[in-house]
C-alpha positions as CSV (number, residue, x, y, z in Angstrom):
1,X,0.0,0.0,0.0
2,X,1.1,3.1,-0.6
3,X,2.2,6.0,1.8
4,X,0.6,8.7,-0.7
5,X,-3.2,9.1,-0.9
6,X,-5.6,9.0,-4.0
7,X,-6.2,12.2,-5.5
8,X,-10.0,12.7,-5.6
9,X,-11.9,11.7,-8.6
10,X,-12.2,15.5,-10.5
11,X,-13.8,16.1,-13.6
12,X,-12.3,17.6,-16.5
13,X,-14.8,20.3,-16.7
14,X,-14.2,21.6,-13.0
15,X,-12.3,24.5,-13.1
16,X,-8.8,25.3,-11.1
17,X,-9.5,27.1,-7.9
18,X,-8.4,29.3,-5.2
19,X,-8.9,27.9,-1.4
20,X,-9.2,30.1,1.5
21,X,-8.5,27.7,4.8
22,X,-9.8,29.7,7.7
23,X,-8.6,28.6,10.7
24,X,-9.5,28.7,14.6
25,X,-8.8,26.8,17.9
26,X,-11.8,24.9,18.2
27,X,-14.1,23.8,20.2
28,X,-15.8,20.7,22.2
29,X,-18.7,19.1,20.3
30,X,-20.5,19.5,24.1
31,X,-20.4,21.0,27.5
32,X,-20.2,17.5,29.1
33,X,-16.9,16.3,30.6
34,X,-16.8,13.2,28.1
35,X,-16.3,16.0,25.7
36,X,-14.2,17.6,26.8
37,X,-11.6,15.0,27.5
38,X,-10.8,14.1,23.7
39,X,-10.7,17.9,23.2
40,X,-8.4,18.5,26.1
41,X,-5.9,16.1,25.2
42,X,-5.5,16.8,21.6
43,X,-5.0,20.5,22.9
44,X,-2.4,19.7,25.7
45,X,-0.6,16.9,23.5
46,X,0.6,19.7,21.2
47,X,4.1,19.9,21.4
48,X,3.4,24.0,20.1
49,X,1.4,24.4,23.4
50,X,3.2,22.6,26.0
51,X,6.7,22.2,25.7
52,X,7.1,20.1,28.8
53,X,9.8,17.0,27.6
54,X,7.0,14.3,26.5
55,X,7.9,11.2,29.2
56,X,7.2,14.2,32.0
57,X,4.4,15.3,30.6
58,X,2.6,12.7,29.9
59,X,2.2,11.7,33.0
60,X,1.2,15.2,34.1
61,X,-1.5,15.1,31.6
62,X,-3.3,11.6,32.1
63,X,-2.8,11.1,35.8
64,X,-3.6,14.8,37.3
65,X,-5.0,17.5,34.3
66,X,-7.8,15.4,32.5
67,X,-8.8,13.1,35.8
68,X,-10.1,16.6,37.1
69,X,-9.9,19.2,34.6
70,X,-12.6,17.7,32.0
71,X,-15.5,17.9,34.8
72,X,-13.9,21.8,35.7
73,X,-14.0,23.1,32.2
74,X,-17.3,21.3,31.5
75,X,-18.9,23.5,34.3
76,X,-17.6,26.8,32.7
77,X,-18.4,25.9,28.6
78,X,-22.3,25.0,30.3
79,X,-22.4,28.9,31.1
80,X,-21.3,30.6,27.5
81,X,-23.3,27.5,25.3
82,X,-25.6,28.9,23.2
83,X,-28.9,27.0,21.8
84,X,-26.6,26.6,18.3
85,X,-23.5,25.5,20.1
86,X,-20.3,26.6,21.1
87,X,-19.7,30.2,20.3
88,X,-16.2,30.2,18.7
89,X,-18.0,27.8,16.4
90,X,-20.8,28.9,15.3
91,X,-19.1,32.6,15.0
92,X,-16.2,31.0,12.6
93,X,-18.9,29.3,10.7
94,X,-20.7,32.7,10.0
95,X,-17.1,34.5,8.9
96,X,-16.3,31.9,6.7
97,X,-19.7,32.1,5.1
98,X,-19.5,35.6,4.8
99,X,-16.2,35.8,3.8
100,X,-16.8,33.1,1.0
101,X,-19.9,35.8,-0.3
102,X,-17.8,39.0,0.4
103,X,-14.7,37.6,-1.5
104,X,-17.6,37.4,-5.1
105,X,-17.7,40.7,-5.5
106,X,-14.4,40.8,-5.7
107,X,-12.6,38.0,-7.3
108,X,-13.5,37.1,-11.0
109,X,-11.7,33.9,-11.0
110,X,-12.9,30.5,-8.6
111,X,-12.4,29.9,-5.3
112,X,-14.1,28.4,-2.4
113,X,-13.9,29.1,1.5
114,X,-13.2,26.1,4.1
115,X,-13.0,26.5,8.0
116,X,-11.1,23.9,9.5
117,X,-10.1,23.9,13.6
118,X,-6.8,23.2,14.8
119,X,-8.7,20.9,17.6
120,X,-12.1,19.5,17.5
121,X,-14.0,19.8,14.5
122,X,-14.8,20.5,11.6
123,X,-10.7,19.6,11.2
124,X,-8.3,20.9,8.9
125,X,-7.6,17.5,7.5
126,X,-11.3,17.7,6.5
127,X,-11.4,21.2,5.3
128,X,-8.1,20.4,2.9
129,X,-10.0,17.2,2.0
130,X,-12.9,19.3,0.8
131,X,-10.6,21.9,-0.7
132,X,-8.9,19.3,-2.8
133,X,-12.4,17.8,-3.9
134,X,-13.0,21.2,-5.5
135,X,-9.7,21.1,-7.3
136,X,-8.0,23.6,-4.9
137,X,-4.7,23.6,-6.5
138,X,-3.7,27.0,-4.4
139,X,-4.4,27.3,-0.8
140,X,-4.0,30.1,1.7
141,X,-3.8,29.8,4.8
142,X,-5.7,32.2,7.2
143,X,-5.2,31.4,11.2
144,X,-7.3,33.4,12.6
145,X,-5.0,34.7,14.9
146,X,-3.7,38.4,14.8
147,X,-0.2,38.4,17.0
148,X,1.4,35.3,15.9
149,X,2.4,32.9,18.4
150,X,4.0,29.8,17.7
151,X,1.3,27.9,20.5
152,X,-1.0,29.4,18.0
153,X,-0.3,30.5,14.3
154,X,2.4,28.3,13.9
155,X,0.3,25.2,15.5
156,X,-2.7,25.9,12.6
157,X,0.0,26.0,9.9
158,X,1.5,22.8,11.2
159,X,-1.3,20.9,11.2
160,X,-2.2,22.0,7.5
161,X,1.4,20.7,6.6
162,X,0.3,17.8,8.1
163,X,-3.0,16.7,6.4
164,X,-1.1,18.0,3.5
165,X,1.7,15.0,4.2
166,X,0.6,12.3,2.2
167,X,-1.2,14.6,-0.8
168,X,0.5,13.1,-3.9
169,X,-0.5,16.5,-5.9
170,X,0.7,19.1,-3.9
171,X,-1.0,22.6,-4.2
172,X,0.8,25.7,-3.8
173,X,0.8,27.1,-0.5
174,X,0.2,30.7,0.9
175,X,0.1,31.3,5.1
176,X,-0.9,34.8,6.4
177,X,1.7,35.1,9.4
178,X,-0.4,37.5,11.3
179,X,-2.0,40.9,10.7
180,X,-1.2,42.5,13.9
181,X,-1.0,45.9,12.4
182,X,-3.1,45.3,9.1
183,X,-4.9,48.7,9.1
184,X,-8.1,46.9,8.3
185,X,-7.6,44.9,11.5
186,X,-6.6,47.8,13.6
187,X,-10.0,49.8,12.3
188,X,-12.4,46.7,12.8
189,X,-11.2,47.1,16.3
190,X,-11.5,50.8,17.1
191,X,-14.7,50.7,15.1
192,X,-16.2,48.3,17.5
193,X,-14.8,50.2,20.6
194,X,-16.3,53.5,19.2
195,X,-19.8,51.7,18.7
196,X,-19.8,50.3,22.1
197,X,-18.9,54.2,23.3
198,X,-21.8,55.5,21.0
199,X,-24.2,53.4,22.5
200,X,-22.9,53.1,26.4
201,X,-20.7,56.5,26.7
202,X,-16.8,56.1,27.7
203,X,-15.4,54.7,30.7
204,X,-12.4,55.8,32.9
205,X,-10.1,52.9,31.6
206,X,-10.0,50.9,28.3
207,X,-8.2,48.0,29.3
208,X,-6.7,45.5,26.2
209,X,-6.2,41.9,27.4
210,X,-4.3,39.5,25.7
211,X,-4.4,35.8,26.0
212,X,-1.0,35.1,28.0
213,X,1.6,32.6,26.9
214,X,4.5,31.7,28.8
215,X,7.5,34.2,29.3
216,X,10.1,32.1,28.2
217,X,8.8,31.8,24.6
218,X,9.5,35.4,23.9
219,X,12.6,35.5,25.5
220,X,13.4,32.3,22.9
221,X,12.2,34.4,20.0
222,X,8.5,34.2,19.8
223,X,7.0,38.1,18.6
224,X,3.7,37.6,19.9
225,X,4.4,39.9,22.9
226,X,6.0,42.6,21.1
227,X,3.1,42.2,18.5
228,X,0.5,42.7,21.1
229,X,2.2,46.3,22.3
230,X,1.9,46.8,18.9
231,X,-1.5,45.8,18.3
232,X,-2.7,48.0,21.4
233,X,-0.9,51.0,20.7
234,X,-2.3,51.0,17.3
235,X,-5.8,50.7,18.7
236,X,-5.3,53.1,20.8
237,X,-3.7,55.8,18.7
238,X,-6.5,54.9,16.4
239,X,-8.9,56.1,19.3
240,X,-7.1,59.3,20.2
241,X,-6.1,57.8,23.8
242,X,-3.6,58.7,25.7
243,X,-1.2,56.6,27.7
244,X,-3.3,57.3,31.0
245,X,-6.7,56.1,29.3
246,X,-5.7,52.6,28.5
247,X,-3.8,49.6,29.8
248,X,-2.6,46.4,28.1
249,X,-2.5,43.1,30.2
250,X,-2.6,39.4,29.7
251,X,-5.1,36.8,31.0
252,X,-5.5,32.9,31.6
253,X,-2.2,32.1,33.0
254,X,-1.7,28.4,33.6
255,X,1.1,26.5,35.7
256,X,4.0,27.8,38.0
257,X,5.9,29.4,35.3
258,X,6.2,33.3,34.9
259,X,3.6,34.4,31.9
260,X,3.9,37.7,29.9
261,X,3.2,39.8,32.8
262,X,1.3,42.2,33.7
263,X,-1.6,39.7,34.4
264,X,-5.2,40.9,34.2
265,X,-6.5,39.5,37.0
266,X,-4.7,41.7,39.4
267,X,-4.7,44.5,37.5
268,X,-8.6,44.3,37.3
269,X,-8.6,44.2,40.9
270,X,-6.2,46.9,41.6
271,X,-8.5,49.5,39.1
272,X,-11.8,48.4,41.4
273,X,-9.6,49.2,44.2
274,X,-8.9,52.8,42.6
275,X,-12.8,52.7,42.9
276,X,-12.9,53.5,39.5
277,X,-16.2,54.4,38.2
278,X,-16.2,52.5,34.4
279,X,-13.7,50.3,33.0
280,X,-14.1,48.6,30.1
281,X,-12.4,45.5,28.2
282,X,-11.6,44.5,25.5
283,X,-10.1,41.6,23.7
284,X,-8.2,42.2,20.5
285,X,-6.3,39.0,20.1
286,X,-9.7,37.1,19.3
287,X,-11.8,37.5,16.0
288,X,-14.9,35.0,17.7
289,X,-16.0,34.9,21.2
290,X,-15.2,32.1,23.2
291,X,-14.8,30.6,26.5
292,X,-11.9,32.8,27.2
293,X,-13.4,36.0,26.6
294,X,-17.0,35.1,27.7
295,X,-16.3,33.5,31.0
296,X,-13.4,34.4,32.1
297,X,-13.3,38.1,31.0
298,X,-16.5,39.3,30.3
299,X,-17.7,37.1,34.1
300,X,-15.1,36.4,36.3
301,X,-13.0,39.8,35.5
302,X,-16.2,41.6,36.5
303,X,-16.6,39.5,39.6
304,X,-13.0,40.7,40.5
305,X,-13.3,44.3,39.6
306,X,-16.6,44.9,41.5
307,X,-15.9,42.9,44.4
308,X,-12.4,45.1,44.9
309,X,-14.9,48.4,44.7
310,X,-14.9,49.4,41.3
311,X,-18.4,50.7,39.8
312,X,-19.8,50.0,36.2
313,X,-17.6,47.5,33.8
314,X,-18.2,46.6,30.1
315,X,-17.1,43.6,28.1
316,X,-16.8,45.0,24.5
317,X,-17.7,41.5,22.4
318,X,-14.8,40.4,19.8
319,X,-15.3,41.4,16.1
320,X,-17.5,37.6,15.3
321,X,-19.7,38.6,12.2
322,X,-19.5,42.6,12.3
323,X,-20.0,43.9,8.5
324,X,-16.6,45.8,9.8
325,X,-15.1,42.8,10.1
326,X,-15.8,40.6,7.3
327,X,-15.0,43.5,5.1
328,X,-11.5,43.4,6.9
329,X,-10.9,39.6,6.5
330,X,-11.3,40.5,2.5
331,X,-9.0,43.2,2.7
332,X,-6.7,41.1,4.4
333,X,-7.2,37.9,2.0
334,X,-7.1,39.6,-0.9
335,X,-3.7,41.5,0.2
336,X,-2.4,37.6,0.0
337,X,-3.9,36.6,-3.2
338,X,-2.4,38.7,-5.4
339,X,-1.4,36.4,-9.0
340,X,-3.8,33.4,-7.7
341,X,-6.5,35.0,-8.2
342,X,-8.7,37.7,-11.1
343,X,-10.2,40.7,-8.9
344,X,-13.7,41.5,-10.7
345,X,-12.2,45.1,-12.0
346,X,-9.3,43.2,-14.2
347,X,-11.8,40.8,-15.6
């Protein structure tokens, strides 16, 4: 038997066409702790996530995180699951959708849009699968991730490469890095912000929170820290803040180790404890909604900041399906399509 796949069955009269993989974490198919354990350990098994040597960690893993931590996390997915699913999900689905119908008024030539999710499902073996069944010979890449992070980024890209192993026709391969400082990006942001402010008034303190990855990744290299400064500054001079107005920080530290620092959870506190009348937060590291943002930031981080003393606080939601948005993920698509593809005004 051969290592190399068959190529699907394509007829001659389907056209060549441009694939746009859009990529995410993923999700648990439920909120139950039997879901979450397959989840869990395909997450904490990659090597991009937890570089812990493998004999080590393996123990860790099987005998202490998913004996108790399935049953934990279960309890917190129950409180953000919506009547269509999990969040993250069912926002990627609509971006991808929209996406696919935003890109036709654009590009001339074909192409199709897949969503594929680095764990959990609908996978990126899948969405290359179904790429390839449309005669795909191009691909880009999109992680949905602005700041690249090698825990991140690098882990979507890897498993693309993967499913991508045994393809006996190869296609051509584009990755968007990141688009930390895209100006499209950086305006889908501040546009949200402002329509929040239009619609609720401005608080004392904007705070930016970032999801946290381990110090020691940086100092080997990784940009994602310097890339979120950059992000928020952006965002910020895009708002006409000054330095006083807003404060970046970094949430959901996990283990002993020293995270990029300084951690939201303290800082939160230490603003309620300035009995500050209005802060508000805001995520910019996340296109969808998710667990992270909707139960630990926009729930426990108000817990924290009223219980210290602090007065009114605001979660501004992530971009998900704003027409803002979408029109940025072209913008940015397009900017890495250029010679794959026939925009509508050369056709």
């Amino acid at each position: 038997m051969s290592f190399y796949l068959k190529e699907p069955d394509i007829s001659p009269q389907e056209p060549d066409r441009t694939g746009i993989l859009v990529m995410n974490l993923g999700t648990p198919e439920a909120p139950t702790a039997k879901a979450l354990r397959p989840y869990l350990r395909q997450f904490l098994s990659d090597r991009r996530v937890i570089e812990i040597p493998r004999f080590i960690w393996w123990f860790i893993l099987n005998g202490f995180i998913l004996v108790s931590r399935p049953r934990q996390s279960a309890h917190k997915y129950a409180t953000i699951w919506g009547n269509e699913g999990s969040p993250l999900l069912v926002n990627s689905r609509k971006q991808a959708s929209l996406l696919e119908g935003y890109l036709g008024d654009t590009i001339a030539s074909p192409y199709t849009v897949e969503l594929g999710m680095r764990y959990g499902q609908p996978s990126v073996q899948s969405a290359i699968a179904n790429l390839k069944a449309r005669n795909c010979n191009r691909i880009l890449l999109f992680p949905l991730y602005p700041q690249y992070a090698g825990s991140s980024s690098a882990s979507a890209i890897d498993e693309a490469m993967r499913a991508l192993l045994r393809a006996r026709n190869m296609p051509e391969i584009r990755t968007i890095r990141d688009y930390h400082a895209h100006p499209a990006y950086i305006n889908a942001v501040a546009e949200s912000i402002r329509l929040h402010w239009q619609q609720h008034g401005k608080p004392e303190k904007l705070v930016m929170s970032f999801h946290g990855v381990p110090r020691r990744t940086c100092d080997l290299g990784d940009p994602y820290y310097k890339q979120c400064l950059t992000s928020g500054k952006l965002i910020a001079q895009a708002l006409g803040l000054t330095e006083d107005q807003y404060l970046i920080a970094f949430q959901s530290r996990f283990g002993a180790a020293e995270w990029l620092q300084p951690y939201f959870a303290p800082e939160i506190e230490a603003l309620g404890k300035q009995k500050l009348r209005r802060v508000d937060v805001v995520c910019p590291g996340f296109s969808s909604d998710c667990l992270e943002t909707l139960e630990e930031i926009a729930m426990e981080g108000k817990g924290l900041f009223l219980e210290a003393g602090g007065g009114e606080y605001h979660y501004i939601p992530a971009l998900n399906d704003s027409d803002t948005w979408i029109k940025a993920m072209r913008e940015i698509v397009m900017d890495n399509l250029q010679g794959w593809v026939t925009p509508r005004s050369a056709a």
